[in-house]
N, C-alpha and C positions, 0 to 999 in steps of 0.2 A: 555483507549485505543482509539485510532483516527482511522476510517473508511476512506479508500480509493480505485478509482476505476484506473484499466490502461485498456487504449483500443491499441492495436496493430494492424495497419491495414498492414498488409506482403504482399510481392508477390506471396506467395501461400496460405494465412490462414488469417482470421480477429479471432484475440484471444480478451478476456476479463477477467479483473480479479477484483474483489472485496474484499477486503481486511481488519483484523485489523491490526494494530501494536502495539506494547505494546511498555515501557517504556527502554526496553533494544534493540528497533530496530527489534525484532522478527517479523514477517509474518505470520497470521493464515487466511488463502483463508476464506470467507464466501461464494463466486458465483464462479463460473468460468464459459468461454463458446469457443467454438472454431469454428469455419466452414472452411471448403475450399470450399473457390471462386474461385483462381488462376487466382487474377488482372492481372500478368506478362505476362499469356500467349502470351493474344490482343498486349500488351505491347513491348515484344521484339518479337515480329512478324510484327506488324506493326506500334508502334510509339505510342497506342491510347489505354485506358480502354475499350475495347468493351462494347456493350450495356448490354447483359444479365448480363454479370459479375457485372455491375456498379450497375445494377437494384437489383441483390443478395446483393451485400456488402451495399446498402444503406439499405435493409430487416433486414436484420442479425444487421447491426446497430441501428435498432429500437427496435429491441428485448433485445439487452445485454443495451442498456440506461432502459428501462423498469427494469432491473434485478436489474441493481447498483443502481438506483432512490429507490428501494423496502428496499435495504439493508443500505439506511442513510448515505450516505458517504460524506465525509465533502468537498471533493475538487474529481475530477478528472482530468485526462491528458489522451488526446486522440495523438496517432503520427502514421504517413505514410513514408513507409520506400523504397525503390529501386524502386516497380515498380509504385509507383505516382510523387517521384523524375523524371521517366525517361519519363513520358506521358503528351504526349502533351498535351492532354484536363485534365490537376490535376485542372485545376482552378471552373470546371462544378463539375467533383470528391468533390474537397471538400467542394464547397458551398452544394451540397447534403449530404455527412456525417455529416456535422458540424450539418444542419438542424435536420436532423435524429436522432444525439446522443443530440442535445442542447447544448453544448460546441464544440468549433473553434478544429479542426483536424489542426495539423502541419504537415509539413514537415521535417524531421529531417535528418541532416547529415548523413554519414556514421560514423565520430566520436563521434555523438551522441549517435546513436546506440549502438556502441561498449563501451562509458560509462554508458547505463542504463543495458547491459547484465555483464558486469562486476560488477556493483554494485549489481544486483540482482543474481552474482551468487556469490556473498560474502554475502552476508543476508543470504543465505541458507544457505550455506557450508561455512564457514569463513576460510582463510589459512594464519593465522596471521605473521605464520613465517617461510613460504615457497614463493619460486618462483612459480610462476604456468604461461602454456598458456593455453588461451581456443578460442579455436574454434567454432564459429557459424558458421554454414550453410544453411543460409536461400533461401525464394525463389528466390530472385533476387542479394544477395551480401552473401560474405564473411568475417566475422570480424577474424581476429586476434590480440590477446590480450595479450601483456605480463605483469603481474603482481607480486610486489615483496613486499612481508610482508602487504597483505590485499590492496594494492597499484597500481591504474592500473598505468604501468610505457612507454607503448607503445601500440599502437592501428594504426589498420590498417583496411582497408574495398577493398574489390577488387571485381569486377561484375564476383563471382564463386558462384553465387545461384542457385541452383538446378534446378526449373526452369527455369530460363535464358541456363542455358548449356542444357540442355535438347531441347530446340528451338531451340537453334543454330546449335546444334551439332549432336546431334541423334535421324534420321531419319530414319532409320531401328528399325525393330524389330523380332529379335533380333538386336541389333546394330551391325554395322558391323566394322569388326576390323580396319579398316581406320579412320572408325567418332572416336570408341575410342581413337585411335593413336593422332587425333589431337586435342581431347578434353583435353588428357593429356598435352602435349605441352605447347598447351593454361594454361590449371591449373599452367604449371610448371613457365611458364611466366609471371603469376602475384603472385607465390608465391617468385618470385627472391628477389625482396625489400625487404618486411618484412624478410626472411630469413639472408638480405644481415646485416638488422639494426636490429635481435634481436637474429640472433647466433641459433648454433647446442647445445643440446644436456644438455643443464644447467639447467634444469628444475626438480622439485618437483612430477610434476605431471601435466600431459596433461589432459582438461578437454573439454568435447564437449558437447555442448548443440545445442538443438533445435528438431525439430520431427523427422529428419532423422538422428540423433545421438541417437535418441530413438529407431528409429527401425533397428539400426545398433547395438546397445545392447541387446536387446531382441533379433532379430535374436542368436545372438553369443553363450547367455546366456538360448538360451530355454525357454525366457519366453512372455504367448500369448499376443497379442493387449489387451483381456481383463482386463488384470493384469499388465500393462505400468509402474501405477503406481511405483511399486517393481523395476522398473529398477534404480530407482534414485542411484548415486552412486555404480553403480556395475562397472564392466573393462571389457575389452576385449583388449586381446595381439594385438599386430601389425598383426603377422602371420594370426592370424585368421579373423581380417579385409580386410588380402589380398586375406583370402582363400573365404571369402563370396566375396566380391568385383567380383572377378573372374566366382563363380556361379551365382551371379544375370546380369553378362555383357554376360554369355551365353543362358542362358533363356531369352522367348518370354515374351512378359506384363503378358497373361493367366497363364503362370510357377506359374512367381514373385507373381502375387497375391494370390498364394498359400503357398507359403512361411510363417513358423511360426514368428511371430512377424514383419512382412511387413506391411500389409494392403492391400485394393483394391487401393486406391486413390494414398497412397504414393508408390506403385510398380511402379507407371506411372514416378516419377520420382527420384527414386531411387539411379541408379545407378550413375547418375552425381552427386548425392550427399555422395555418398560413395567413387567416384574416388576423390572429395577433401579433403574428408577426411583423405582417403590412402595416398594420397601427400603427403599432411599436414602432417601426422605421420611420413613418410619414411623421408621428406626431413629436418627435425628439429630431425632425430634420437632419436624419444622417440618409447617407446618398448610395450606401451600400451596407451588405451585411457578411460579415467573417464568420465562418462556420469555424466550431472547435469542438474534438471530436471527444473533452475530456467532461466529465459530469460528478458526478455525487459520488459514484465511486471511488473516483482516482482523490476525490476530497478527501474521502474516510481514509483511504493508505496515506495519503501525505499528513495529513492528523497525524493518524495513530504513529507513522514514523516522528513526527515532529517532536511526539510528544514521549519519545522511547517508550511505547508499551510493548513487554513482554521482554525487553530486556531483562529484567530484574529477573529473569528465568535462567538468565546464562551468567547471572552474579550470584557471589554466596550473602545468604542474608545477613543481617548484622552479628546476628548469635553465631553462625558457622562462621566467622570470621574473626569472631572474639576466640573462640575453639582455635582455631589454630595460628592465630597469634601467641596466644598463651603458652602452647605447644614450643613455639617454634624459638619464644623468650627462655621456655624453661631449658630449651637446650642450647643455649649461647647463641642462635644466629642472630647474625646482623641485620633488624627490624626493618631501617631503612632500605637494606638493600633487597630482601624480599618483597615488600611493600613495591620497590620499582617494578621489579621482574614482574608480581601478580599484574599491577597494570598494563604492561608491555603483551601481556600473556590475555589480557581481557582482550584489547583493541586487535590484534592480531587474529584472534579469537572470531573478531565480529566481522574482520575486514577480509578473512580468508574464508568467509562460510559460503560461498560461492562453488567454491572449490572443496572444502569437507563436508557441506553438506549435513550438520551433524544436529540432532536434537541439542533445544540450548543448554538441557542441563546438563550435561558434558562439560560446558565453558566453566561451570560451576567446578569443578571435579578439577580442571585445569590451572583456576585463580589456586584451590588448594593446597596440591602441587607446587605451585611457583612459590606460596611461602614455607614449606616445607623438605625442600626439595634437599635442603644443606642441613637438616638436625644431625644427621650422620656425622660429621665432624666431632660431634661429641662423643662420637666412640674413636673413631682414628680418622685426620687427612687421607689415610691409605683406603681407597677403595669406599669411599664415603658413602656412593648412593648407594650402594651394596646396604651399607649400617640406615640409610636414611628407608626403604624399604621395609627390615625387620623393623625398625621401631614404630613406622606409624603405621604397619599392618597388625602391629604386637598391642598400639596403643586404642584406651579407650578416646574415642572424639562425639561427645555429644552432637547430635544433630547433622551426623551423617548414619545413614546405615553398614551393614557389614560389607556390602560388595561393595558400595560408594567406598570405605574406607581400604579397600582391595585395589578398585582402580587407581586410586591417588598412589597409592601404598608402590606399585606398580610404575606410574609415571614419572615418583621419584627414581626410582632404580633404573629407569633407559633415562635419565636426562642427561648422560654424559656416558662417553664410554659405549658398548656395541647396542645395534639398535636391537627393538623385539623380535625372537625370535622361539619358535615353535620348541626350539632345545631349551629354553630360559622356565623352569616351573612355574613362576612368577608370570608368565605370559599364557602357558601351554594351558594355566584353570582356565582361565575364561572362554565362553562361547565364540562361535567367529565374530558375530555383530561387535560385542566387546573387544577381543582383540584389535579387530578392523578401527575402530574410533581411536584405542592407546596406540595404534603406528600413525594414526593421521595427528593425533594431539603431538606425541613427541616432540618431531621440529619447530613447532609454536611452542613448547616451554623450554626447548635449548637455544633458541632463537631470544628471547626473551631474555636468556640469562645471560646469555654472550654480551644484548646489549646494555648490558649493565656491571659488563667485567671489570671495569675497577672498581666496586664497590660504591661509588660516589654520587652517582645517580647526575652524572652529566647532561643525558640524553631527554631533550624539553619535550620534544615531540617524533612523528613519523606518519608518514604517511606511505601506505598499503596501494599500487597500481596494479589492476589486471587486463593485460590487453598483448595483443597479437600473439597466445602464444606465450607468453611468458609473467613471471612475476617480479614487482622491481619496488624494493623496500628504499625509499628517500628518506635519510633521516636528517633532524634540522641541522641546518650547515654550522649554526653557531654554537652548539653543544656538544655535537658527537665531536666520539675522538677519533683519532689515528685508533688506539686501541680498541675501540667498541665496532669499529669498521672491520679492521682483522680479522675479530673473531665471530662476526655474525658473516663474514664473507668465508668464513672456514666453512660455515654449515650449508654452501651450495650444493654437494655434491648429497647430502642427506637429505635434504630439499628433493631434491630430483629426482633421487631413489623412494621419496613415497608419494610426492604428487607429479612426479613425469615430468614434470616444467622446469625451466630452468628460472633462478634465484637471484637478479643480482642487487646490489646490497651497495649505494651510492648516498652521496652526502647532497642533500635540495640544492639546489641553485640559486 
């Protein structure tokens, strides 16, 4: 499972999300963090990020990089959305978030936008074989998204953020039925387009995301701030969006922030974000509205998983690869059959990190290893890893370093035969962090070779299960053998001796 971080810097909230992903594109949060700052305010008031706010959102971004740094994440993407797009001084902005989080802050469209909340609200909620719209309504814009069979097929962005309307437009409070009158308008005027190019009324299911699509559920649905969570996927009719809409446009701010499932913070802008959502509903004739709790975030991890970044951290690059291929030719081993083992030794690698936990360049250290692991032979069958140890601790290998060329050095020598142990000189150099990563690699490159024991490279695929309690390597039913089953079933009991779980080792179904 690959660790990832998204940083969303909004016009009314800087979010965080820390994240794993598994093998099937799944989302399991390990951090999250949220603040409101409300960049926009300064922003569409007078052109600029005011100070206080800049000095907060550079705070808050020193904290949630502190979080995702803690939790090992292989890549991050930081983005800034309407209200840094719209301020004059974004270039002071993001030279200080960038510093702040340590990775470059972008700027990102409106249709960028609406492609990371769309993708992250099909990671969550998947609508394989429905139309759906959804609706964001954030602080400074509005996405609208038409999507058909998991597919975004139309996207739109229009400056109806809750904040922004809320500056522009109302200036009472209670708000006065004028500001509303033209606040409407306004909505109704930038929902003409998209309306015009994605039609009334053909839809699956209207879906709304974002904080005030939160607390326009929870209001509806009776459930508090404290308990948000539970909103995911619940509805609310149109009717009853218009009947709250109506109540929170007559109440003062002191009412609203009494309101069950408002807030203090979000009652201040509330109601501009409930009159676009009313539009929205009324004017696309859908009769209800799906809350989903997934946004720009959970987009940026399903991205950056989609797209394997930061794997290439736990592969050797092409030049360390050539290095020990070349190696591993000049000492007679069988190309092919190293070649299998490094790949068996990669995927294991990616599908066990749940469980080791291990920075990625380790996996590098491990491909290594799996083609190196048999040079020994060319000194005697007798006691091979023993000979494969001195030679590639003895040997030079471009484009590794000396300890990197120690660990592998190393990993050859426990692949077969007793595991590492504090009596082994070859083990007893290294630090404990070190040691601790060559007993957890181990069983992933004896595992790896086992399944490759006739040499022949039988085995097409495999896939890596972790649940109740145990681990259960399926390998493809039409390739493995009797043999490669054997002896990757021989290594349960070394299995279990370093990660405490038990191993079993079955042919797919």
């Amino acid at each position: 499972m690959r660790r990832y971080a998204a940083v969303d810097i909004g016009s009314n909230s800087v979010r965080m999300l820390a994240a794993e992903v598994d093998s099937e594109g799944r989302i399991e949060p390990l951090a999250t963090d949220r603040q409101v700052i409300r960049l926009g305010a300064g922003v569409y008031r007078g052109g600029r990020i005011d100070r206080v706010s800049m000095d907060a959102a550079v705070e808050t971004l020193r904290r949630m990089a502190r979080i995702y740094t803690g939790a090992d994440v292989l890549a991050v993407r930081a983005v800034a959305t309407s209200a840094v797009r719209d301020a004059s001084n974004q270039r002071e902005f993001l030279d200080r978030a960038s510093e702040a989080l340590g990775t470059q802050v972008e700027i990102i469209s409106g249709q960028e936008e609406a492609r990371l909340i769309h993708l992250g609200v099909e990671s969550r909620w998947p609508h394989p074989n429905k139309r759906v719209l959804i609706v964001d309504v954030g602080g400074g814009s509005a996405e609208i998204i038409a999507g058909d069979n998991g597919v975004m097929s139309e996207a739109f962005s229009k400056p109806l953020g809750a904040v922004r309307l809320s500056e522009v437009f109302l200036k009472s409070d209670p708000p006065d039925p004028l500001e509303l009158h033209q606040m409407t308008e306004y909505i109704d005027e930038k929902l003409a387009a998209p309306l015009d190019r994605i039609g009334r009324g053909r839809f699956d299911r209207f879906i709304a995301t974002s904080a005030t699509a939160a607390a326009i559920i929870c209001a509806v649905n009776r459930v508090p701030r404290a308990r948000r969570e539970e909103a995911d996927r619940l509805r609310a009719p149109t009717p009853r969006v218009r009947r709250l809409y109506r109540e929170l446009a007559a109440r003062d701010l002191a009412a609203r922030r009494h309101m069950l499932g408002i807030g203090p913070r979000r009652a201040e802008i509330v109601v501009a974000g409930a009159a676009v959502f009313l539009r929205a509903l009324e004017s696309f004739g859908q009769p209800s509205l799906w809350y989903c709790a997934a946004g720009v975030r959970e987009g940026i991890v399903a991205d950056l998983a989609a797209r394997g970044v930061g794997s290439e951290l736990a592969q050797l690059s092409r030049d360390q690869r050539k290095t020990v291929e070349a190696m591993a030719r000049r000492y007679g081993v069988a190309v092919e059959h190293v070649r299998q083992v490094a790949r068996l030794a990669r995927q294991l690698f990616e599908d066990l990190r749940p469980l080791h936990q291990l920075p990625p360049g380790y996996g590098k250290l491990l491909e290594a290893s799996a083609y190196l692991h048999d040079v020994g032979h060319f000194v005697s069958d007798t006691g091979h890893h023993k000979h494969s140890h001195y030679l590639v601790a003895n040997s030079d290998l471009p484009g590794f370093t000396s300890l990197e060329r120690n660990i592998v050095a190393a990993l050859c020598r426990f692949h077969r035969k007793s595991m590492p142990a504090l009596r082994h000189p070859s083990f007893e150099m290294f630090n404990p962090e070190i040691r601790r990563a060559i007993l957890l690699l181990t069983p992933m490159l004896r595992l790896a070779d086992s399944l490759d024991r006739s040499h022949e490279q039988r085995l097409r695929g495999m896939r890596v299960e972790l649940k109740n309690g145990s681990v259960r390597l399926e390998l493809d039913s039409a390739s493995a053998s009797d043999l490669e089953l054997w002896a990757a079933g021989r290594l349960s009991d070394v299995f279990r001796e370093v990660y405490q779980l038990p191993l079993d080792v079955v042919r797919a179904r």
